[in-house]
C-alpha positions in Angstrom: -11.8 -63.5 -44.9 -8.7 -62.0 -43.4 -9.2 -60.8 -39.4 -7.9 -57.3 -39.0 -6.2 -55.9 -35.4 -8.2 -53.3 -34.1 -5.9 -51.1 -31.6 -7.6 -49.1 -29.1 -6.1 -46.0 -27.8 -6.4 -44.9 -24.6 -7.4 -41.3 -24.8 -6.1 -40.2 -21.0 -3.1 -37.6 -21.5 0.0 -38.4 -21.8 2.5 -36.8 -19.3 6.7 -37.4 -19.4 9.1 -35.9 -16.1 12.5 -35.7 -16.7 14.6 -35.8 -13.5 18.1 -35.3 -12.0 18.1 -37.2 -9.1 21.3 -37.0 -7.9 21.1 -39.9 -6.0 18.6 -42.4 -4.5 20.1 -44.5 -3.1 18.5 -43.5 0.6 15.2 -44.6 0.7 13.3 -42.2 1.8 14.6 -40.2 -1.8 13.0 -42.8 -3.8 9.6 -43.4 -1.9 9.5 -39.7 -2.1 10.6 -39.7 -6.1 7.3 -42.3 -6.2 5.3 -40.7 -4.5 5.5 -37.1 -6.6 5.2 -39.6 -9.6 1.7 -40.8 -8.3 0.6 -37.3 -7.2 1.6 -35.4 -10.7 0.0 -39.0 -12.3 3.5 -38.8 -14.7 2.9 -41.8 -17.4 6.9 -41.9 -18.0 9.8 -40.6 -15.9 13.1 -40.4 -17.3 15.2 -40.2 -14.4 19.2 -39.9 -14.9 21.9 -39.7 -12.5 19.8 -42.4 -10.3 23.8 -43.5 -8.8 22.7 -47.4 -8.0 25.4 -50.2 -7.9 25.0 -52.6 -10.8 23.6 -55.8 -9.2 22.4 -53.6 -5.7 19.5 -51.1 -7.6 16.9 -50.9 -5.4 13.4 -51.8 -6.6 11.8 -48.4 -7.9 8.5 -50.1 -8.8 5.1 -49.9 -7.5 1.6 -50.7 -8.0 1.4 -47.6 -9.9 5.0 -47.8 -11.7 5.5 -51.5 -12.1 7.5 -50.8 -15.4 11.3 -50.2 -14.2 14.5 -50.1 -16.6 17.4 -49.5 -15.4 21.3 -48.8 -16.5 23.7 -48.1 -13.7 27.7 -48.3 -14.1 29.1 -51.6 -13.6 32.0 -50.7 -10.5 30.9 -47.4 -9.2 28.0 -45.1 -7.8 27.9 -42.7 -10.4 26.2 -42.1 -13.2 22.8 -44.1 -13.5 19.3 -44.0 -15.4 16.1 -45.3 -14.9 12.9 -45.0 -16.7 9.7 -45.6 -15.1 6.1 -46.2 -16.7 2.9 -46.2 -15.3 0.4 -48.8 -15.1 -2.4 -47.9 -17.1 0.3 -47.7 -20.2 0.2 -50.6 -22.8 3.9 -50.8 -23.5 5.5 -53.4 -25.1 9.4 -53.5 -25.5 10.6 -54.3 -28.9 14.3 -53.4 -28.1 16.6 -51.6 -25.3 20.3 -50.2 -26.4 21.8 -49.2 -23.1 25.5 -48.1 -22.5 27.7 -50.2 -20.9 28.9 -47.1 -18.1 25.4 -46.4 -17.0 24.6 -43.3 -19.0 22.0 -43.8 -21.3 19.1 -46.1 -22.1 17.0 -46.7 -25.2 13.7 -48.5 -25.1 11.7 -49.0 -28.3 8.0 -50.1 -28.0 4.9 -49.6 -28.6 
């Protein structure tokens, strides 16, 4: 007798920000950027233009956000994406593509 996966859905909407942030590198910009996140309850947010050092990205998650990807340029503040995804999201990452400048990230999951 073959065992068949059941998925379960989670029926809550589904709700996706896209963001220039020009920057958040100050602090106050992203505990700000997290808090809207939490208020608008915003499953994903795309955020580009994030500006982060390679290796000095400061930590965008939190305990509702604990998903954090990140692409930043390798020598410079400039360019920079991030995506963010909630908590209560089952994701699972099958595979990222990201550019080697900072300017785009790909996640595939499910």
């Amino acid at each position: 007798m073959a065992t068949e996966e059941i998925m379960v859905y989670n029926r809550a909407p589904l709700s996706v920000m896209t963001l220039n942030c020009r920057g958040l590198n100050i602090p106050e910009r992203h505990s700000h950027l997290l808090r809207i996140l939490r208020q608008k309850h915003i499953s994903i947010a795309m955020l580009q233009e994030t500006h982060f050092w390679e290796n000095a990205a400061p930590k965008l998650r939190s305990a509702h956000h604990p998903l954090h990807y990140c692409n930043n340029h390798p020598t410079a503040r400039r360019a920079g994406v991030a995506i963010l995804l909630a908590a209560d999201l089952d994701f699972q990452e099958l595979d990222r593509l990201a550019d080697d400048q900072g300017r785009f990230l790909f996640l595939k999951g499910r």
